[in-house]
C-alpha positions in Angstrom: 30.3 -27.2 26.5 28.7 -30.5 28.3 26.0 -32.2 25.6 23.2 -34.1 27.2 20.7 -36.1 25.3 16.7 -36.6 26.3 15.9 -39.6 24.3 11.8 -39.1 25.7 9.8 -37.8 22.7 7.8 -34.9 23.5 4.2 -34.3 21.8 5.0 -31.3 20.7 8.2 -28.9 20.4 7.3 -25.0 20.2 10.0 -22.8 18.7 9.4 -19.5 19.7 8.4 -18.0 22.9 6.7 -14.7 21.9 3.0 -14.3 22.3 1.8 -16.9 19.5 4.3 -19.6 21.3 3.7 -19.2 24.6 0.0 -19.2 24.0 -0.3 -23.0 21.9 1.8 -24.3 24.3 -0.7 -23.3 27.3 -3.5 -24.0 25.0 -1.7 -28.0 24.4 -0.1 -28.3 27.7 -4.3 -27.7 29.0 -4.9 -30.9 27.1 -2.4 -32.9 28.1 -0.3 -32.7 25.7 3.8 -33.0 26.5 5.2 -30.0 25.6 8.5 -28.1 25.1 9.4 -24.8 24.1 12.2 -23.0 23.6 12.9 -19.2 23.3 16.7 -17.8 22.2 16.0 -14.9 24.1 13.6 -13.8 27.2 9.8 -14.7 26.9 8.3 -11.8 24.7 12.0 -10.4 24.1 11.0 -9.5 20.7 7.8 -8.6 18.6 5.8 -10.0 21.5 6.8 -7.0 24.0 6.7 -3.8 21.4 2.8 -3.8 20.4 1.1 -0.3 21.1 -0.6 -2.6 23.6 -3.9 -2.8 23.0 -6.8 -5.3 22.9 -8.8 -3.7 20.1 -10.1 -4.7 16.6 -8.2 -3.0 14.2 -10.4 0.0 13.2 -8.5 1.2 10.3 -8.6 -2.4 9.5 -12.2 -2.0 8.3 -10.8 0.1 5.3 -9.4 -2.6 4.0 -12.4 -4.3 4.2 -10.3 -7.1 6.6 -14.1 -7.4 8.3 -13.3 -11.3 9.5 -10.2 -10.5 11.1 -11.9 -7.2 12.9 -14.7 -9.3 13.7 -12.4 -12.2 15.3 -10.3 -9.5 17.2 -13.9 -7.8 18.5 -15.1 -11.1 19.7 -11.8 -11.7 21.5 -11.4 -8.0 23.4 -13.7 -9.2 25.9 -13.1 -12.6 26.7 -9.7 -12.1 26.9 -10.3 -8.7 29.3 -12.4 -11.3 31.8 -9.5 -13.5 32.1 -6.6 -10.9 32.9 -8.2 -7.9 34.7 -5.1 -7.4 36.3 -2.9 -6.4 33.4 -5.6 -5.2 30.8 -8.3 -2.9 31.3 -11.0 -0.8 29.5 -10.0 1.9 27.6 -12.0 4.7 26.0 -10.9 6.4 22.5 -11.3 9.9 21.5 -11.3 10.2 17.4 -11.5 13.6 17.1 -12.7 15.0 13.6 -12.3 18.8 11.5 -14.9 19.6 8.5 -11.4 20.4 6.2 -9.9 16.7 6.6 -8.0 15.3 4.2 -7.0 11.7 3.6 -5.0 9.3 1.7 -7.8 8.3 -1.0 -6.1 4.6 -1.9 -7.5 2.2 0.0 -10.5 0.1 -0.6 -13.0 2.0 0.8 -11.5 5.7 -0.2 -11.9 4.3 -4.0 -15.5 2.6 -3.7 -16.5 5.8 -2.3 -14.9 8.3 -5.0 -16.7 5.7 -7.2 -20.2 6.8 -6.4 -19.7 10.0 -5.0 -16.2 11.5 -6.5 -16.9 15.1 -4.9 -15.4 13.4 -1.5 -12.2 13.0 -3.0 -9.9 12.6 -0.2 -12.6 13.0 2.4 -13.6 10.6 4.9 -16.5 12.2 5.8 -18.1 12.2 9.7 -20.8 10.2 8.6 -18.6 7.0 7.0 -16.4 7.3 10.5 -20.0 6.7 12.2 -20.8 3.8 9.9 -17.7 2.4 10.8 -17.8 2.6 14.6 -21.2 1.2 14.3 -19.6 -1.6 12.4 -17.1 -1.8 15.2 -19.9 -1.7 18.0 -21.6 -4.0 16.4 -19.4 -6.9 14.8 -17.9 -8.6 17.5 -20.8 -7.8 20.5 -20.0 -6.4 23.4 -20.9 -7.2 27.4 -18.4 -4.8 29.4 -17.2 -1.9 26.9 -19.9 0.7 26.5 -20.4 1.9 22.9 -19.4 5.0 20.7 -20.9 8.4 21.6 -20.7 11.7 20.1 -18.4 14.1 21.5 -18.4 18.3 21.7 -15.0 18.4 21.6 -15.6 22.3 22.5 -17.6 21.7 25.4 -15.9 18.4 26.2 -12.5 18.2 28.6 -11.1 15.7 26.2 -10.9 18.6 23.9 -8.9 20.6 26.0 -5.1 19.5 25.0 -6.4 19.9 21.5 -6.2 22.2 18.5 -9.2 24.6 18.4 -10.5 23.5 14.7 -11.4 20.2 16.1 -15.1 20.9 17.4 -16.3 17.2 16.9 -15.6 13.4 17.7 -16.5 10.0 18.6 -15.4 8.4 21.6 -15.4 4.5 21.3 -14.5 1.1 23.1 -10.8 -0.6 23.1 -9.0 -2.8 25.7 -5.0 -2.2 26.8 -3.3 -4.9 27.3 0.2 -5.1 29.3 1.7 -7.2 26.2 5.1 -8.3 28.1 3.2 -9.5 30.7 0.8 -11.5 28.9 3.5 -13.7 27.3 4.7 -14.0 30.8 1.7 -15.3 32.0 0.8 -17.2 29.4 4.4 -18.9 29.8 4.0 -19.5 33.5 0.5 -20.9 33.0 1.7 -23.4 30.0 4.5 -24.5 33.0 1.8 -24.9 35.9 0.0 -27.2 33.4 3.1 -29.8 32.8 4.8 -27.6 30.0 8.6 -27.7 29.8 9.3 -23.6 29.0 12.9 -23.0 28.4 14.2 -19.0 27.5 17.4 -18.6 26.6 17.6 -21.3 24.6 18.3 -21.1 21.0 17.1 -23.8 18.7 20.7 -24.9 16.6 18.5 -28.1 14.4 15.7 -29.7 13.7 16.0 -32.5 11.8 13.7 -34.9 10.9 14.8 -38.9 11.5 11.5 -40.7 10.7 8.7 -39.9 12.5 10.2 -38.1 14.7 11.6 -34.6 15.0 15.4 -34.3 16.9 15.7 -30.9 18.0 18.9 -29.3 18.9 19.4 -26.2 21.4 21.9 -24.6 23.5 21.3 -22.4 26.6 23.0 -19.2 25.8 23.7 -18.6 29.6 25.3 -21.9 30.8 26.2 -23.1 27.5 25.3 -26.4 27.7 23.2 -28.0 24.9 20.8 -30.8 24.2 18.8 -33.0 22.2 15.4 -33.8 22.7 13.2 -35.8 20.5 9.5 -34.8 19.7 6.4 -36.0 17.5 5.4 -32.9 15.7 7.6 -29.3 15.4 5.5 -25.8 16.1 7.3 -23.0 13.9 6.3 -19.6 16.3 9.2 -18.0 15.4 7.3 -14.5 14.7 10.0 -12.9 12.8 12.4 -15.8 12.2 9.5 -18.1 11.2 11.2 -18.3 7.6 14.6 -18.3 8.6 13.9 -21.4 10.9 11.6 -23.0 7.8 14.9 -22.8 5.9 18.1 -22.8 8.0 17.2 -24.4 11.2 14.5 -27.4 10.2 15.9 -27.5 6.3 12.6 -27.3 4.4 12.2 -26.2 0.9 9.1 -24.1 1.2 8.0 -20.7 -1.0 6.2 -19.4 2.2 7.3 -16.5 3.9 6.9 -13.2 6.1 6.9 -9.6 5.5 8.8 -7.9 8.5 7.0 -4.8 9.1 8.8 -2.3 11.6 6.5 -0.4 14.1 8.3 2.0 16.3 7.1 4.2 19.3 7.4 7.2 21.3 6.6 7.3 25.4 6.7 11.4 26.1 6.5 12.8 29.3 2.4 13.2 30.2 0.6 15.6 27.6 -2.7 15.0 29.0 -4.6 14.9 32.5 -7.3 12.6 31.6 -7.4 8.9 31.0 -8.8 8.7 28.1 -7.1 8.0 24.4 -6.5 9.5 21.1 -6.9 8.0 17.3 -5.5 10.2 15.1 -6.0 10.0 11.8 -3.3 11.2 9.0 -3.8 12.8 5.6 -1.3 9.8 4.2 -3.9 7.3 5.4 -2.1 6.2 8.6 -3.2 6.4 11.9 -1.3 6.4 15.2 -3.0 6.4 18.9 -2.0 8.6 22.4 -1.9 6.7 25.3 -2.0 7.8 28.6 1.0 5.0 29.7 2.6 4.2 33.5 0.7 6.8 35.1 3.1 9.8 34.2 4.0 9.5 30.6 2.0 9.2 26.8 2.8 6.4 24.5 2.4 7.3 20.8 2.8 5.3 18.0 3.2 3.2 15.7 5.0 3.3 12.1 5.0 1.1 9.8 8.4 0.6 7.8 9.7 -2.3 5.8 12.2 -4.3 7.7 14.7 -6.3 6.0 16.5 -9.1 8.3 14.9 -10.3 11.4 18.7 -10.2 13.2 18.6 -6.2 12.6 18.2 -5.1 16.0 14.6 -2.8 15.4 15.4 0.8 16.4 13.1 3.9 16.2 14.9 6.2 13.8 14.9 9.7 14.0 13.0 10.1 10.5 10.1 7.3 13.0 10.5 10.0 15.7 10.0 12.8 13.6 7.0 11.6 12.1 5.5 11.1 15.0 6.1 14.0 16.5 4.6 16.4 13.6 1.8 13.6 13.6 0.7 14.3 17.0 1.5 17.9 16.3 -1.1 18.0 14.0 -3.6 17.3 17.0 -2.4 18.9 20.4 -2.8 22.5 20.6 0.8 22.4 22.0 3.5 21.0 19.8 5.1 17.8 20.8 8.8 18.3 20.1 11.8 15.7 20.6 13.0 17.0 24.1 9.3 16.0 25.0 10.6 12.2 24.1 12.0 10.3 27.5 12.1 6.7 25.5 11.3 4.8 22.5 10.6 1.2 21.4 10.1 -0.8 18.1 9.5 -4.1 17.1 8.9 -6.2 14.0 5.8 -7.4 12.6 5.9 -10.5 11.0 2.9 -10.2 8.7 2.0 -13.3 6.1 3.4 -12.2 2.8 0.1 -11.5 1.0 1.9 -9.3 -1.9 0.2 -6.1 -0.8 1.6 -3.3 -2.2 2.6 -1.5 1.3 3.0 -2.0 4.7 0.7 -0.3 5.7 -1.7 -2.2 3.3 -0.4 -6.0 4.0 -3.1 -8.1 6.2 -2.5 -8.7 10.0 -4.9 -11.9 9.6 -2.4 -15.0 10.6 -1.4 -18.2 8.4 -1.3 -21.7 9.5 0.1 -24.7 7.1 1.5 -28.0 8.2 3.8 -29.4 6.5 4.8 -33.5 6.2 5.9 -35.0 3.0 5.3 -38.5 3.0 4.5 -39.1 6.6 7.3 -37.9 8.3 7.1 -36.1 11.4 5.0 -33.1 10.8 5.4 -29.1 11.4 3.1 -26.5 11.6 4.1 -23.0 10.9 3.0 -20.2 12.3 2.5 -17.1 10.0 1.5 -13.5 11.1 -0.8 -12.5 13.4 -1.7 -10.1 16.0 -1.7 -9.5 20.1 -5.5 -9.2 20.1 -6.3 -12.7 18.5 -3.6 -14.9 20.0 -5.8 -17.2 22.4 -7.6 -18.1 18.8 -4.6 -18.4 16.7 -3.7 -21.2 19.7 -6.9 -22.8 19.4 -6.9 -22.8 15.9 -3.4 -24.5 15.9 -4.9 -27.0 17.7 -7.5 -27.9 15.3 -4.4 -28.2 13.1 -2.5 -30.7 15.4 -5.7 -32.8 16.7 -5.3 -35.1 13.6 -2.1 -36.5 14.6 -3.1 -36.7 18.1 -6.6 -38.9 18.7 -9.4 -38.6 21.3 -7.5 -34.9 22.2 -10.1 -32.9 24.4 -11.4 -29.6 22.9 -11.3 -26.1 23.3 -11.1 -24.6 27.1 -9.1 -21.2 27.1 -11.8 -19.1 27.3 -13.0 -17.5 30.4 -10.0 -19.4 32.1 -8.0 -16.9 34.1 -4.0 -16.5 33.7 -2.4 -16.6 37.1 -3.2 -13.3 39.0 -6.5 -12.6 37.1 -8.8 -14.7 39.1 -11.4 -11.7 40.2 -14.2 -9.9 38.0 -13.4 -7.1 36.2 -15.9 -4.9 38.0 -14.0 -5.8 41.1 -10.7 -4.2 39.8 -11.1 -1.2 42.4 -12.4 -3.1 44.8 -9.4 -5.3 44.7 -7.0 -2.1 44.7 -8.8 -0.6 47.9 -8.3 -4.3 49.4 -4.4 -4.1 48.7 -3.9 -0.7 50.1 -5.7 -1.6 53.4 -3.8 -5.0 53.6 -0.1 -3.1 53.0 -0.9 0.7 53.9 2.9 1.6 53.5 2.1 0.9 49.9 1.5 4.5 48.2 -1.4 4.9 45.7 1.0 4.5 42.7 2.7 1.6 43.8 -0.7 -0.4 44.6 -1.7 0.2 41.1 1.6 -1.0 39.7 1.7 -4.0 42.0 -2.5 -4.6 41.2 -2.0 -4.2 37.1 0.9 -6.5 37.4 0.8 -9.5 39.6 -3.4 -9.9 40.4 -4.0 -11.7 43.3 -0.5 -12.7 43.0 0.3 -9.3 45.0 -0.5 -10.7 47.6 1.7 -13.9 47.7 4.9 -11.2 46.8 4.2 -9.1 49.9 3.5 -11.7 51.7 3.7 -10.7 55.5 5.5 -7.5 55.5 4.0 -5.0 57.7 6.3 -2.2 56.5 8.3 -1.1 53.7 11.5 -2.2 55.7 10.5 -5.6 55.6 10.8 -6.0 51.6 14.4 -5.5 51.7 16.1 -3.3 50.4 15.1 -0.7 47.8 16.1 -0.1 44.3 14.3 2.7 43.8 11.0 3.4 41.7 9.0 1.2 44.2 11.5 -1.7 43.4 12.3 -4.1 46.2 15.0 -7.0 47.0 11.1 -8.9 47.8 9.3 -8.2 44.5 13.0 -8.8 42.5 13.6 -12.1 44.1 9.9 -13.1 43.6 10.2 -12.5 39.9 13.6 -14.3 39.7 12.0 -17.4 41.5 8.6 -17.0 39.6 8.7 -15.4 36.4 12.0 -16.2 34.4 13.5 -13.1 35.2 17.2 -13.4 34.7 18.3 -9.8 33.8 17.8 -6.5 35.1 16.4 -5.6 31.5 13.8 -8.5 31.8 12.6 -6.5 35.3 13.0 -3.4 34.3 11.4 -3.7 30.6 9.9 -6.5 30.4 8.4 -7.6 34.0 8.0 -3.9 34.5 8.5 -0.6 32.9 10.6 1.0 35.4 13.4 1.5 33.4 11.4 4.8 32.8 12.2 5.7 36.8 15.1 4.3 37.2 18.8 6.4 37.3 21.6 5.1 35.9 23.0 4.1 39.5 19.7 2.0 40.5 20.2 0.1 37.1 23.9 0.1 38.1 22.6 -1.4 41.0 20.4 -3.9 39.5 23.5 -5.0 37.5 25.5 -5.8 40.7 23.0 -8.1 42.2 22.2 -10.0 39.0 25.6 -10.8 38.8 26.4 -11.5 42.8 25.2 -15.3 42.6 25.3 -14.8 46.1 22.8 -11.7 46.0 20.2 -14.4 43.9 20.5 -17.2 45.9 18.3 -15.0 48.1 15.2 -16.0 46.7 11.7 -15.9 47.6 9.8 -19.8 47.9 8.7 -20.2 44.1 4.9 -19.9 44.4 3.6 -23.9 43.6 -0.1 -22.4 42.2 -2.5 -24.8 40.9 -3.9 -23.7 38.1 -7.5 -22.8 37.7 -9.9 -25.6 37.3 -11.0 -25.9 32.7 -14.5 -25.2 34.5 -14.0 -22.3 36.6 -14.3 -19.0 34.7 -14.5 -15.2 35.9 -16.8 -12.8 34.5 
């Protein structure tokens, strides 16, 4: 193992390159702040990369009476939407509704309204779902998403995979969101803006020697480490955050995380249409059915306790099951476990707010900054979720700006991430444009390419004037091209990072194409035969896309 030692203090060391990370560090590298971050594993390896992978803002949320946090996330669906309308997208929600429903009658709003009107026990009644979707209309604002409407579920085609007894619904306004990618980008942008972004690079010490913080990492490829020096520590260690409060950085703090596991199903496709479903349960959780990569249906998510961060998350087969007979519940045809093709999970790290359940504990974030007796200081990151990221950076900068004077403001919003410079109404537009620039491409490979790389498609094709010209081909639509552009651009250093993370053809994919993939990422020879790395200025703090 070689050591080498920076002795050039950064402004700010990020630990953690998930969402949350990857996001303050754009956010500080855009005000010219020096920055470093370091991620153990890939960019979004963890929590960051197993949402249900939506923009939306939290409607079960309102039950709780979490109003700010909805209100936040509502405000954000949009602007966030304008600036990436390559990898998210509009998305309408189908909530269909029975006159027999019953529901879990424990939360806040279930006991105020037993309160006043105890004969709707257990109820939620169409008329509070209304309320609340006017709530959710209404809260936030909206420019782009049309509002909720009323649905004959009977009449309607949504309600065609469904069970007969569900003759009415509401159809409302949500936002996916490619969550893998968004880290990605996020990452990339940080780098394009003078951020140092390091994956694979796990953070050994922190120590604090006056006013400055001496970080320790080693890169878990090369195994080489090194010491850098910086004036302030970022704690965005989503599920770690605690362990890396305590262990890594040595602070005696009585702050910590709830790990909340939320696992997922992708099926094969249970529904024509492109719309989704919100189910609600009679034990007052609710999961959502996704139309997902074209030919497939996400469902999910759970919510299970999760004890140690270093526990691999996996979707059990009691997760599975639940889901299934959850869904089951809905679709006129049941959804059994030979219908399951793959399955995900992740672990929330939710601010320890002492609720009594999962279920129940607040998705809000938690910011605190810690220096005794003005040493170097940390801020620590707690909670959060996908939807409200870009403010959770902003609002960590509000926490840093005192030990930085005359830093510039706010700018994120409206600001594009790199392949999302074109108006969301121009979305199809932009697809027709591919096609007729590359018409080898087939329709569902120009939507993958669109919905991943933006304008960037067209810098990874670049001249090819037939499929031949890509290279050679891995299968699923996967060229030696598009592979060596995401090594040179994107961090990709595994075939899971391109076939997970970077993409979700793993789905696609046989065992001897991922055999494949294996052999080149380990033929240095095979990735030396990279594309140019794309040298993209970023967009100017001024120019913004509607």
């Amino acid at each position: 193992m070689s050591e080498h030692s920076n002795t050039e203090p950064y402004d700010l060391f990020i630990i953690g390159g998930g969402i949350n990370g990857c996001g303050i560090a754009r956010d500080a590298a855009g005000r010219g702040l020096r920055v470093m971050l370091a991620e153990m594993n890939d960019f979004g390896g963890a929590t960051s990369s197993a949402s249900t992978k939506l923009f939306h803002g939290g409607l079960r949320y309102l039950e709780y009476f979490e109003f700010n946090l909805v209100r936040k996330a509502l405000i954000e669906r949009e602007v966030l939407l304008k600036a990436m309308p390559h990898i998210s997208w509009p998305m309408r929600f189908v909530l269909p509704l029975y006159k027999g429903m019953r529901f879990d009658s424990e939360t806040p709003t279930s006991r105020l309204l037993v309160r006043f009107m105890p004969w709707l026990r257990g109820r939620r009644p169409a008329w509070l779902i209304r309320l609340g979707l006017f709530l959710y209309d209404t809260l936030g604002g909206r420019d782009i998403l049309p509002g909720t409407a009323t649905l004959d579920l009977h009449r309607d085609p949504v309600g065609k995979p469904l069970q007969e007894k569900f003759a009415k619904g509401f159809e409302y306004s949500d936002c996916w969101i490619e969550d893998s990618r968004l880290v990605l980008l996020n990452a990339r942008d940080a780098e394009q803006r003078g951020g140092t972004m390091r994956s694979r690079s796990a953070v050994t010490k922190a120590e604090r020697v006056g006013e400055l913080w001496h970080i320790s990492f080693e890169d878990s490829q090369s195994g080489t480490s090194e010491t850098v020096q910086a004036k302030m520590l970022v704690n965005a260690g989503g599920p770690w955050v605690e362990n890396i409060i305590h262990q890594t950085a040595g602070i005696n703090s009585s702050e910590g995380v709830r790990l909340v596991r939320g696992s997922h199903i992708v099926t094969r496709k249970l529904f024509e249409h492109d719309k989704s479903y919100f189910f609600q349960g009679s034990d007052g959780r609710i999961i959502f059915a996704i139309p997902y990569e074209q030919d497939y249906t996400l469902i999910g998510t759970t919510d299970q306790d999760h004890s140690d961060p270093d526990t691999r998350p996996e979707c059990s087969a009691e997760e599975r099951d639940y889901l299934l007979a959850f869904a089951s519940e809905y679709f006129a045809k049941p959804v059994t476990k030979e219908d399951v093709v793959w399955s995900y999970s992740g672990v929330r790290p939710l601010y320890d707010d002492g609720a009594s359940s999962a279920t129940a504990a607040t998705r809000d974030y938690v910011l605190t900054v810690n220096q005794p007796d003005a040493t170097a200081p940390i801020l620590n990151v707690f909670g959060g979720k996908i939807t409200t990221y870009r403010k959770l950076a902003e609002n960590a900068l509000v926490e840093i700006a005192p030990f930085f004077p005359d830093l510039p403001g706010p700018w994120t919003a409206g600001v594009p991430l790199p392949g999302g410079d074109f108006a969301v109404k121009d979305a199809q537009k932009k697809l027709e444009q591919l096609e007729r620039d590359y018409p080898f491409l087939t329709p569902h490979w120009a939507q993958r390419l669109l919905r991943a790389y933006g304008t960037e498609a067209w810098d990874m094709l670049g001249t090819a004037k037939t499929a031949a010209d890509l290279g050679r081909d891995f299968g699923a639509t996967l060229t030696e091209q598009e592979l060596c552009w995401s090594i040179a651009n994107e961090y990709t250093k595994t075939t899971e990072d391109m076939i997970w993370r970077r993409s979700k053809l793993g789905l696609r994919l046989s065992k001897d194409e991922v055999a494949a993939l294996d052999n080149f990422f380990s033929d240095p020879q095979g990735k030396s035969k990279k594309t140019p790395k794309r040298k993209a200025k970023p967009v100017a703090l001024d120019q913004e896309i509607g």
